[in-house]
N, C-alpha and C positions, 0 to 999 in steps of 0.2 A: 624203555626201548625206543629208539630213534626211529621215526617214522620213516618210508620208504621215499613219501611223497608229500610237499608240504600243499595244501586244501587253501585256494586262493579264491577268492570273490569278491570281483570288480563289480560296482554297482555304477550306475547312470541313468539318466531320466530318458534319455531316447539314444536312438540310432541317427535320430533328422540330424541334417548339416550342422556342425559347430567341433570344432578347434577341441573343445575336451571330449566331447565320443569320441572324435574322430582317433585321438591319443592316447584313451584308456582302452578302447577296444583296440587298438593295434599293437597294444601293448600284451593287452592280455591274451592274443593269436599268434604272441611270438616266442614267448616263455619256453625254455630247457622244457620240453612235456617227460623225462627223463625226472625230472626234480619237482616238478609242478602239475598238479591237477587245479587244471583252471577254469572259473565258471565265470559269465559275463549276466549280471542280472540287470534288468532293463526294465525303470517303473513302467515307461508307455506303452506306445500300442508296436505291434508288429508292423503293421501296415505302413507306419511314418518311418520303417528305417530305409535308407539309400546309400550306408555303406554293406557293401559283400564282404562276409567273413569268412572265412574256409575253417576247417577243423577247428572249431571253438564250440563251446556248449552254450548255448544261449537260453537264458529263461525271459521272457516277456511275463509283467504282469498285467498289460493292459490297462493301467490306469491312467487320468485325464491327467491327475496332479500330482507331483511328489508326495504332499502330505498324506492323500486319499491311499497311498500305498502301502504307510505305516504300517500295519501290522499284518500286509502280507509280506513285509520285509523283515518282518520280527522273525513269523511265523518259519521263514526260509532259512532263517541262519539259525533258529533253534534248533531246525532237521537236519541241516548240513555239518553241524558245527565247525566252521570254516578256522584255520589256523590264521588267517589273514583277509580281514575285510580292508577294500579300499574301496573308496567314493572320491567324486569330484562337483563344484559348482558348490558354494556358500550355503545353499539353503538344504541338498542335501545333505553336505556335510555335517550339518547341525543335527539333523534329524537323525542321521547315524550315529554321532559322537552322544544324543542322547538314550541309545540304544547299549551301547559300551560296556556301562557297569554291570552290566545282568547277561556280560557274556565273558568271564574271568579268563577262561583259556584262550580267547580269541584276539588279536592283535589289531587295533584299529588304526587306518592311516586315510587323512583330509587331505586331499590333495587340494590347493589352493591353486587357483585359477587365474587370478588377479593380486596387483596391488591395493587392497581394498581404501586406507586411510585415502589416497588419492580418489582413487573409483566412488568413492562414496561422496564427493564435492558434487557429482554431475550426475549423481542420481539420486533422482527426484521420488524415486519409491519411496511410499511412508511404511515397508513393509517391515514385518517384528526379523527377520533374517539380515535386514543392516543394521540393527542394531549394535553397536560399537562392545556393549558390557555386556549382550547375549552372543556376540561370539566368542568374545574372549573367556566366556565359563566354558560355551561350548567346544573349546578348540583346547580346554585345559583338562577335557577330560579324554580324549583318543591321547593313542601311545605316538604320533608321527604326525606333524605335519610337511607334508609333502613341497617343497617349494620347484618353480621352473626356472628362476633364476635369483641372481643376487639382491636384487632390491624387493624383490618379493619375502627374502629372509627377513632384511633385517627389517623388515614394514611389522612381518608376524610377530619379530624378537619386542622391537619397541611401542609398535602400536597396539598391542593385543598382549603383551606382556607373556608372552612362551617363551620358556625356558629355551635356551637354545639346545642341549641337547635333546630336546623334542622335535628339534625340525632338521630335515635332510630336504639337499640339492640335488635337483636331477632335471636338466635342460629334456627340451621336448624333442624326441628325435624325427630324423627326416623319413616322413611315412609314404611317400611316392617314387615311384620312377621316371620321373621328368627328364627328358634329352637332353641334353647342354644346345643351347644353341648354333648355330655355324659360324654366326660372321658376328664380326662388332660395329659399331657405327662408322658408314663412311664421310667423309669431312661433310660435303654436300648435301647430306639425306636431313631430310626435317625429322626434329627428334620428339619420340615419340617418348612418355609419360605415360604411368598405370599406377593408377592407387585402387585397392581391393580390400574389404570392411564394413563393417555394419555401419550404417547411416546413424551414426548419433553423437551427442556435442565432445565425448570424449575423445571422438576418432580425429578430432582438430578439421575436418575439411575445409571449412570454412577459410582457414589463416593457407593454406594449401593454395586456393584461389586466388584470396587476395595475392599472393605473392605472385603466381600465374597472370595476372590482370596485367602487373607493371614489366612484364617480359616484351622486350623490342625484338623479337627475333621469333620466326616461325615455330610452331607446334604444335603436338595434338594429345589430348591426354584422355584418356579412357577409364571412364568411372565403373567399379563394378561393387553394386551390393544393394542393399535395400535398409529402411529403418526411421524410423520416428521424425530426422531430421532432412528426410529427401526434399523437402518442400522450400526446405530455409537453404538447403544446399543450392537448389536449381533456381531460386532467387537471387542471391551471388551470382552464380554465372550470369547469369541474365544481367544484373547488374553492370557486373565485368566486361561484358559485351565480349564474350571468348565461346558464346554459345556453338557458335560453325566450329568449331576446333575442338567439342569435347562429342564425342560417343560416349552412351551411359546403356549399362547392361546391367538388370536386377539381376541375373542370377546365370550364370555358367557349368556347365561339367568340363567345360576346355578352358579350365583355368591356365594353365600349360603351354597351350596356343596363344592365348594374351599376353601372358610375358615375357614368351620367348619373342614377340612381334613387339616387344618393347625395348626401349633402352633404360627407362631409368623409371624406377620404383619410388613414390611418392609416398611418404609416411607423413603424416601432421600430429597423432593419436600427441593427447595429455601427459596419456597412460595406459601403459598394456600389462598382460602377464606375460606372457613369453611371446611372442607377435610369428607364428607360425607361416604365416602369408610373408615374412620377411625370409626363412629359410627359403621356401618354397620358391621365391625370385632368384635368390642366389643359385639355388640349384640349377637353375635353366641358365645361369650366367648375367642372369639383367640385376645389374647392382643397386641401391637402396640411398635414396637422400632423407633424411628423418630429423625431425626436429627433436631437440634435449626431451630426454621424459622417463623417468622409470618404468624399468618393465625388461631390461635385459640385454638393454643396444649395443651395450658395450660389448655383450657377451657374444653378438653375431655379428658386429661392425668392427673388420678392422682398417683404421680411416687410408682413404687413397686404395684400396687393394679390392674393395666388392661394396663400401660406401664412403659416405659421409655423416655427421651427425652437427647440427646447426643451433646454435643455443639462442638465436633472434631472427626472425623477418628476413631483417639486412642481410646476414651470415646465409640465408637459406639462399637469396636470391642471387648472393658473390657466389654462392657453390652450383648453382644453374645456371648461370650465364657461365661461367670458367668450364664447367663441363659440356655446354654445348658449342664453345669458342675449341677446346682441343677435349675429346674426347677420350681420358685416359685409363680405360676399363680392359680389362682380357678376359673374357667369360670361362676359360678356364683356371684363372686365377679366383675370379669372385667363386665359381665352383667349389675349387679343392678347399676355398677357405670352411666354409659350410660341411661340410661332406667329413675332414677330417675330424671336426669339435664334435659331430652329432649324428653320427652314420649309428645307424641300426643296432650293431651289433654292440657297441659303444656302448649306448644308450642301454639297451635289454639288459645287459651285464649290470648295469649299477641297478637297476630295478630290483635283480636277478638277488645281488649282494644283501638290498634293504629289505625284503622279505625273510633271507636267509637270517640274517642277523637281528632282526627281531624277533622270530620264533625259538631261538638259542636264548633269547635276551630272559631273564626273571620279570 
């Protein structure tokens, strides 16, 4: 007999600020509740979360660490018997995929966060979760891995050796209501620059700078995020001698107001997984310069319309000066580009589908 309602639970280590809560809970508060009973399990504590979720069930287990949670994550999905377990972030997903086999009926899907073969050059953890041969047993035993854009497939297909019909595409959709801005740049006005990102070597800020250094022509660029590498960052500048020209904010809830007071989105990152702070720009209409790097750019840049993408130095600093010489952006154009690939409803639908069609699946 075909169930009524198919029994979903999304797992994650906290509610605190970051790009995959922020996407699996907004995910799982938007689901047909018609076709889905959905449950949000949360290793950490209650107290560290800072998103608001309305009609959703939340369970907290209050633990310090992912691992420390094991077997009350065991313990919850032996009660619930969920038709569909999803997690996200590498180290949980290991810990779930080795939970898997001793749940037959239940459907497990890794949502992958990162390009890892790349991400893994600039991280320095000796921890047993990067390991290269311990994920790819652990990613060969869930039924799905979950990818956010195209170069995060085919990293899983050939760096990790999954089968590709194990891995399903689903772009991360736009989870705010950002205004579009009013105005675009006028010829005269000093142009204003925002890069926002965790502080560390993958996020490129460094080559960001230096490009910024050999600019003849006024500006001011506003740094927002915190992380391992603040220290090496604000050395550059310093260096650069560009110090009066940069504002730096560790942490914002008016992300929204910085970009909209911005014109152009600074991206430098190596490597991303799906670079969420990239919609987020567009949405307010302030368009994105980014250097070559997997992780999805193509999939949200389309060039000349809401950015550019720069494959050297040279290239980044022809695309800054050329955009601060004639200004050619319509913040309703960089908008609807965004808005049509990844709007909400978009997005929920294919979630909506991968759930459905793996519970039908043998």
């Amino acid at each position: 007999m075909k169930k009524e309602k198919l029994n979903i639970i999304f797992i994650i280590p906290s509610l605190a600020a970051g790009g995959a809560e922020r996407i699996l809970s907004f995910v799982a508060q938007n689901l047909n509740q018609d076709k889905f009973n959905t449950t949000l399990l949360v290793t950490g504590f209650e107290k560290n979360t800072v998103y608001k979720l309305d009609n959703l069930n939340i369970v907290y287990l209050n633990k310090p660490r992912v691992l420390k949670a094991y077997f009350s994550i065991f313990k919850f999905l032996k009660k619930e018997k969920p038709d569909v377990v999803i997690s996200s972030i590498v180290h949980l997903n290991m810990i779930i995929a080795s939970m898997s086999p001793f749940f037959k009926h239940t459907k497990f899907v890794a949502r992958e966060a990162n390009v890892l073969s790349v991400l893994n050059k600039y991280n320095t953890s000796s921890s047993i979760f990067y390991s290269e041969k311990l994920i790819t047993f652990s990613y060969n035993l869930v039924d799905c891995i979950l990818c956010q854009s195209k170069d995060m497939k085919a990293d899983v297909i050939n760096y990790f050796n999954i089968p590709e019909e194990k891995t399903a595409l689903i772009n991360n959709p736009i989870t705010n209501n950002f205004e579009l801005k009013p105005n675009t740049k006028t010829k005269n006005e000093t142009i204003r620059f925002i890069s926002i990102g965790r502080l560390s070597k993958e996020k490129g800020h460094l080559r960001i700078i230096e490009a910024l250094a050999e600019l003849d022509f006024d500006f001011h660029y506003t740094l927002i995020g915190k992380g391992v590498e603040k220290e090496n960052v604000f050395k550059a500048i310093d260096k650069a001698g560009i110090q009066d020209q940069v504002t730096y904010i560790e942490y914002t809830k008016d992300v929204d107001k910085h970009l909209i007071n911005s014109h152009l989105f600074l991206q430098g990152s190596y490597v991303e997984g799906f670079p969420n702070v990239l919609i987020e720009s567009c949405v307010v209409g302030t368009p994105v310069l980014a250097f070559n790097a997997p992780g999805g750019l193509d999939e949200i840049i389309e060039v000349g319309k809401n950015g550019y993408i720069a494959n050297t130095k040279e290239a980044y600093l022809d695309y800054l000066n050329a955009i601060n010489s004639n200004y050619p952006f319509i913040p309703e154009t960089v908008r609807n580009i965004v808005v049509e690939r990844f709007n909400k409803k978009k997005i929920i639908s294919k979630y909506e589908s991968l759930f459905l069609n793996l519970s039908n699946s043998n």
